[in-house]
Backbone as a printed PyTorch tensor [residue, N CA C, xyz], in Angstrom:
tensor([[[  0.8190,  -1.1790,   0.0000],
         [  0.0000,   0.0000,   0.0000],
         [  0.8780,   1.2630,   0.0000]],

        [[  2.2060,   1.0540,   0.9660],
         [  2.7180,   2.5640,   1.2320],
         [  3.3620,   2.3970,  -0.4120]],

        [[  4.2200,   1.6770,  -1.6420],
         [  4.1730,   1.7700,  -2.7110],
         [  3.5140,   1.9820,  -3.1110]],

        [[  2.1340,   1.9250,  -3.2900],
         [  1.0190,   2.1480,  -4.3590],
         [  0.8650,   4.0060,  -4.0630]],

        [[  0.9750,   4.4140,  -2.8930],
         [  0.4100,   5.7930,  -2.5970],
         [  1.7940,   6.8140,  -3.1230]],

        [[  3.4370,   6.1120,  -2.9710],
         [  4.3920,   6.6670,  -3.5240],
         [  4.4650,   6.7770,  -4.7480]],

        [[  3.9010,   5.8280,  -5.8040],
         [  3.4310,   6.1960,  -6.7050],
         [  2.6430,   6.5990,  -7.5720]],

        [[  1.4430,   7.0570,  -6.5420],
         [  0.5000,   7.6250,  -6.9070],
         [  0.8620,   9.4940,  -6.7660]],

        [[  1.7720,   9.4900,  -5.8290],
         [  2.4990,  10.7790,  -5.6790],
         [  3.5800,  11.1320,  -6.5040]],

        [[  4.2840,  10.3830,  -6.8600],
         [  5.5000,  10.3040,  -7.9130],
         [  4.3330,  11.0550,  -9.2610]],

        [[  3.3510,  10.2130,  -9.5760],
         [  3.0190,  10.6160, -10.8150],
         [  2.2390,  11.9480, -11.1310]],

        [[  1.7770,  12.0050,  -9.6260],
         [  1.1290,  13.3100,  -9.6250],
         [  1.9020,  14.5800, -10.1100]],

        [[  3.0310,  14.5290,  -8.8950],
         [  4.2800,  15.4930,  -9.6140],
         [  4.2180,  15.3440, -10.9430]],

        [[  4.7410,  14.3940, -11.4500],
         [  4.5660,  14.4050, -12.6260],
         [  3.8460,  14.8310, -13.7020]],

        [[  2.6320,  14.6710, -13.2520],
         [  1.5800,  15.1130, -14.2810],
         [  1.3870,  16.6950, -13.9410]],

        [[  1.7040,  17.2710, -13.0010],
         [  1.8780,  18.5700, -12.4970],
         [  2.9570,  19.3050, -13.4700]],

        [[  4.2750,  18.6030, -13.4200],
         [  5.2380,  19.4000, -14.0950],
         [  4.5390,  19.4530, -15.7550]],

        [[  4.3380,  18.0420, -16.1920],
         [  4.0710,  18.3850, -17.7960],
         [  2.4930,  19.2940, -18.0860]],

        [[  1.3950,  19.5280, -17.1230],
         [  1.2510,  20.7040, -17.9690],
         [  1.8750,  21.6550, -17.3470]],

        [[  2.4160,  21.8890, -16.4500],
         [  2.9780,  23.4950, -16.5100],
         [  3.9550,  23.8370, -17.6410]],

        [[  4.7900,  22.6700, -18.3000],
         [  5.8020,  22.8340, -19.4850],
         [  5.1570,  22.3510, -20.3640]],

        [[  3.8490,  21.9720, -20.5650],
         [  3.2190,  22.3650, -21.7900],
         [  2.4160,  23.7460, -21.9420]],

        [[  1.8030,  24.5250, -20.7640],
         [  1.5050,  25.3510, -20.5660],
         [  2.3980,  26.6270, -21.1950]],

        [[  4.1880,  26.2890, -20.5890],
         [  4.8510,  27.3810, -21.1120],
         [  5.4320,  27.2690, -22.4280]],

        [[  5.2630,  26.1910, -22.7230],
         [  5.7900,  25.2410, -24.4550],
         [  5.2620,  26.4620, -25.2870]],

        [[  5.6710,  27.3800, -26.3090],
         [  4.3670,  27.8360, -26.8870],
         [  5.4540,  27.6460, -28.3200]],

        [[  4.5370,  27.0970, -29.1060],
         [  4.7630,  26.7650, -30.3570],
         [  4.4670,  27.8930, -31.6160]],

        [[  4.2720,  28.8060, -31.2160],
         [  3.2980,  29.7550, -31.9760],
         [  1.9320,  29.8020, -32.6890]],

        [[  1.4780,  28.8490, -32.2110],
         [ -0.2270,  28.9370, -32.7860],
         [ -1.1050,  29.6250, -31.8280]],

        [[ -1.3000,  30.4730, -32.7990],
         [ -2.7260,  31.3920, -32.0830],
         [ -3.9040,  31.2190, -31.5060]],

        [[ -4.5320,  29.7630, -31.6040],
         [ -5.0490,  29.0270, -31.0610],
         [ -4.6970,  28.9920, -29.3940]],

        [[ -3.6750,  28.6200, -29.1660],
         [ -2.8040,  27.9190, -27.9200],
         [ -3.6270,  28.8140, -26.7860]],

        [[ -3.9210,  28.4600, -25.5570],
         [ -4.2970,  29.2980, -24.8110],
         [ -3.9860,  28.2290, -23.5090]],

        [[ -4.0020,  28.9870, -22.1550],
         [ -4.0890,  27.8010, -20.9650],
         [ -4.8580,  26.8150, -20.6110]],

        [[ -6.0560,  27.5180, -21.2870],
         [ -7.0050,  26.5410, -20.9780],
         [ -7.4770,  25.3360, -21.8480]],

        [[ -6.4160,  25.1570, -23.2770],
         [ -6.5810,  24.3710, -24.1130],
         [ -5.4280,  23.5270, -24.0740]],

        [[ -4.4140,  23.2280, -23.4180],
         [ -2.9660,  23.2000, -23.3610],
         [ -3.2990,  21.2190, -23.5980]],

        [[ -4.1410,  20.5350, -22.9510],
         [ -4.8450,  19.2370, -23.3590],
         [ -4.7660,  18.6570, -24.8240]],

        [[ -5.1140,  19.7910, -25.3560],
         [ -5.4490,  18.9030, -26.6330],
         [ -3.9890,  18.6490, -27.7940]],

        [[ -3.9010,  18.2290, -28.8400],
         [ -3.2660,  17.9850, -29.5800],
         [ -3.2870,  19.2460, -30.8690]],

        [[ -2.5230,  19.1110, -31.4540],
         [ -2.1090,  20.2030, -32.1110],
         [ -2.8730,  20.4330, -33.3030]],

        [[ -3.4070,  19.1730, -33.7590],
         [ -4.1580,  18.5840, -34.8380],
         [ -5.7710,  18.7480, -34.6980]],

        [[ -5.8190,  19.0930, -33.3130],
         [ -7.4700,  19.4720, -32.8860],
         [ -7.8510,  20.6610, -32.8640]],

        [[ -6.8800,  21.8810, -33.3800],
         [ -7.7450,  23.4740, -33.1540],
         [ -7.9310,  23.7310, -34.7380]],

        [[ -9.0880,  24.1360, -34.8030],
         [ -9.8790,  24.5280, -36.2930],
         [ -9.0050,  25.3360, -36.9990]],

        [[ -8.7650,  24.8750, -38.0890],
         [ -7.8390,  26.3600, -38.5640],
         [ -9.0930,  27.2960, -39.2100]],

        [[ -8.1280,  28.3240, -39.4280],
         [ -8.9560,  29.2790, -40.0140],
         [ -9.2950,  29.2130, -41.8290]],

        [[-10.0530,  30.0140, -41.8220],
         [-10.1610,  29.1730, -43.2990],
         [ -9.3590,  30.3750, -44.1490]],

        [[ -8.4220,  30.0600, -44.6110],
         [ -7.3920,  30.1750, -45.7080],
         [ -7.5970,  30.6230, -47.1670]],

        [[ -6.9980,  31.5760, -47.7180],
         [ -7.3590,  31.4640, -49.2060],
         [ -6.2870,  30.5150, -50.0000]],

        [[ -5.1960,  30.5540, -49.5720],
         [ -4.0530,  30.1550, -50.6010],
         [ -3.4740,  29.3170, -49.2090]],

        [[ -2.9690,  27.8020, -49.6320],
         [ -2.3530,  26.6300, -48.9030],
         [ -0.8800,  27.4040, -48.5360]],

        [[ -0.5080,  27.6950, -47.4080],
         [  0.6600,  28.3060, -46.9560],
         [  1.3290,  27.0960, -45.9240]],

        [[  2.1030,  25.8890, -46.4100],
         [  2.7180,  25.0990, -45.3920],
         [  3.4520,  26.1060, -44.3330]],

        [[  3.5640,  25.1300, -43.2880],
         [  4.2920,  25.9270, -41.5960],
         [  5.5250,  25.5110, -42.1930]],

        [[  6.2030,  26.2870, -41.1040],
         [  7.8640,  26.0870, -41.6930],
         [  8.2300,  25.2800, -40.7340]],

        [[  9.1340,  24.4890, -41.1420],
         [  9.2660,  23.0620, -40.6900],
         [  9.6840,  23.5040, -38.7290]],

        [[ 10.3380,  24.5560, -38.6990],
         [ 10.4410,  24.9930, -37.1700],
         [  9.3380,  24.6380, -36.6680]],

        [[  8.6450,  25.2310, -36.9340],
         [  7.1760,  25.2860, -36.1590],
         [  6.5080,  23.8440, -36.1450]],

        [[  6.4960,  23.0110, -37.3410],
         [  6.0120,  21.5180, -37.7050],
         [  6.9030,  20.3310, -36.8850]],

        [[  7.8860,  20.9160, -36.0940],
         [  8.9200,  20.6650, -35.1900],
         [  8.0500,  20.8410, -33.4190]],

        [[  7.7460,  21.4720, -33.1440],
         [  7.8250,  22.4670, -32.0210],
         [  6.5160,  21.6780, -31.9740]],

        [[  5.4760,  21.6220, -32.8940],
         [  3.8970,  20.7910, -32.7410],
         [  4.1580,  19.8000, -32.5730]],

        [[  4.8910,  18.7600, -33.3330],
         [  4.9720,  17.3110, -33.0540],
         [  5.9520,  17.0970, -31.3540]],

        [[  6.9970,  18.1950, -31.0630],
         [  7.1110,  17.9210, -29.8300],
         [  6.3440,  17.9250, -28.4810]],

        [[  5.3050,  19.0160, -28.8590],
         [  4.4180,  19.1650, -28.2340],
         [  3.6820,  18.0740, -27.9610]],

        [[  2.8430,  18.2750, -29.1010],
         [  2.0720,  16.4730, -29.2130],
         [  2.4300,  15.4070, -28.3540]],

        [[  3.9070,  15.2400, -28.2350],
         [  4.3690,  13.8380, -27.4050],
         [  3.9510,  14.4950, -26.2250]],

        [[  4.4400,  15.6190, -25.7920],
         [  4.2390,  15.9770, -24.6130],
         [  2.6270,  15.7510, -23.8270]],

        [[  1.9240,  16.5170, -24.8540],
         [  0.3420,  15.9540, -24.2870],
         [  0.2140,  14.4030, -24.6280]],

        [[  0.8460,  13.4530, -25.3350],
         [  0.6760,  12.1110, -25.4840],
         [  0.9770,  11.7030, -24.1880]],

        [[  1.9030,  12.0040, -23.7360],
         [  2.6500,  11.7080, -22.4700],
         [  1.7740,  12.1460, -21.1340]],

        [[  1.2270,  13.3120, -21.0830],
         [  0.2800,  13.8250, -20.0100],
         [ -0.8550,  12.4000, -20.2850]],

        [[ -1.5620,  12.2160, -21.3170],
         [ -2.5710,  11.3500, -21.3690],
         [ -2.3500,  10.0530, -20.7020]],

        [[ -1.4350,   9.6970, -20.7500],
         [ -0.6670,   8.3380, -20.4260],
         [ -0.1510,   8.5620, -18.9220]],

        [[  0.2550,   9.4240, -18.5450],
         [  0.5040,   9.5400, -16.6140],
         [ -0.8520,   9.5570, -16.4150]],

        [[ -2.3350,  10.2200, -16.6160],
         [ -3.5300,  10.4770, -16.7270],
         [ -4.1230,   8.7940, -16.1550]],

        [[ -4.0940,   8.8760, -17.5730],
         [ -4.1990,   6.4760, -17.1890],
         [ -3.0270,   5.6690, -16.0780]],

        [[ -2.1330,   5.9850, -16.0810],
         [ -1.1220,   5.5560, -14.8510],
         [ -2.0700,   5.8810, -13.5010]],

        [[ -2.2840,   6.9690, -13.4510],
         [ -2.7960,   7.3770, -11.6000],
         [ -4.1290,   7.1010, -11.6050]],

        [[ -5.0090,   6.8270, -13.0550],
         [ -6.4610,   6.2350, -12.8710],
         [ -6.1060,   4.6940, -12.3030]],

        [[ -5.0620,   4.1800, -13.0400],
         [ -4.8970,   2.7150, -12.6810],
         [ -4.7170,   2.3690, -10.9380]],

        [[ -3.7700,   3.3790, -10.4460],
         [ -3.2890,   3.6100,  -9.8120],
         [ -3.7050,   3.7990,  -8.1240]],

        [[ -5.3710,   4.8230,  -8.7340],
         [ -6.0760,   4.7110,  -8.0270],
         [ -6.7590,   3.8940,  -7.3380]],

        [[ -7.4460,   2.9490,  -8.7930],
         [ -8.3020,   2.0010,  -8.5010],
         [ -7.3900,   0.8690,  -7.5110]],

        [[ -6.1880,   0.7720,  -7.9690],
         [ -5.4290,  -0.1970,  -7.1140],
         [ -5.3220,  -0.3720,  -5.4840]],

        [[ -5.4440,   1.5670,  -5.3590],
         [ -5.2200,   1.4060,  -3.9190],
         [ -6.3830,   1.5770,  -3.2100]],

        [[ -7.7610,   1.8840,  -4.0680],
         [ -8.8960,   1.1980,  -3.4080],
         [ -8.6460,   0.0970,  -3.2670]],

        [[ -8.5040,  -0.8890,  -4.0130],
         [ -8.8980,  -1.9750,  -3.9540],
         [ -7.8090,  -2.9870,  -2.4650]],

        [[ -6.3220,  -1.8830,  -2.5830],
         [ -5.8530,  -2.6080,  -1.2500],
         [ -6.3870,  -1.6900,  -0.1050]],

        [[ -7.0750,  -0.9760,  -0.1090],
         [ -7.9990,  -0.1940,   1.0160],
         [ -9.2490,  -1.2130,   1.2300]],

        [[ -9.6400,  -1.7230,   0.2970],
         [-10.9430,  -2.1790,   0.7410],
         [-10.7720,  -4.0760,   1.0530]],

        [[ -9.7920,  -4.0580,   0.4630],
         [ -8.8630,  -5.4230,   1.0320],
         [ -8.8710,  -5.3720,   2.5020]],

        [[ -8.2250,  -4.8030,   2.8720],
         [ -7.7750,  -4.5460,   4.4200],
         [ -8.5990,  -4.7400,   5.4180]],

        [[ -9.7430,  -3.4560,   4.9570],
         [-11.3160,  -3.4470,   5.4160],
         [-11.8560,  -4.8420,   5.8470]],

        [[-11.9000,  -5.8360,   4.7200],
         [-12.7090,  -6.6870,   4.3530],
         [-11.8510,  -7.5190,   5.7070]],

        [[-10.4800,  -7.4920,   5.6430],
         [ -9.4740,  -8.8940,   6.4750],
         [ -9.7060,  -8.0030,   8.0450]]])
């Protein structure tokens, strides 16, 4: 149990630091705001365009790093759900003995 709660704290930090450094990540899309910092780079509407202007590969850089980064938040996300349920379940173990 005292493992299950150290790493339920380990990941918390964790999931604490990556959005605050996705928070300050800013890639230059105008989109980007704090309160959207969740989603993927591939999910804000673009605007509608007259003429196809590719990003310059800097920037097509800076999104896909990003991306891992919220891939990575999603995935500590599922770690401490798992995580949780675990240490109910040795909480309610205990209970039960």
């Amino acid at each position: 149990m005292f493992g299950t709660i150290s790493l339920i704290i380990i990941f918390l930090v964790f999931w604490w630091y990556l959005v605050e450094y996705i928070k300050y990540f800013n890639t230059g899309d105008p989109n980007e705001t704090d309160t959207n910092y969740w989603k993927f780079s591939y999910d804000f509407k673009p605007n509608k365009k007259e003429d196809f202007n590719p990003d310059k590969p800097k920037i097509l850089r800076r999104r896909r790093f990003r991306n891992r980064l919220v891939f990575l938040l999603y995935i500590d996300v599922i770690v401490i759900f798992f995580l949780v349920n675990i240490l109910a379940a040795q909480v309610l173990e205990k209970i039960m003995n």
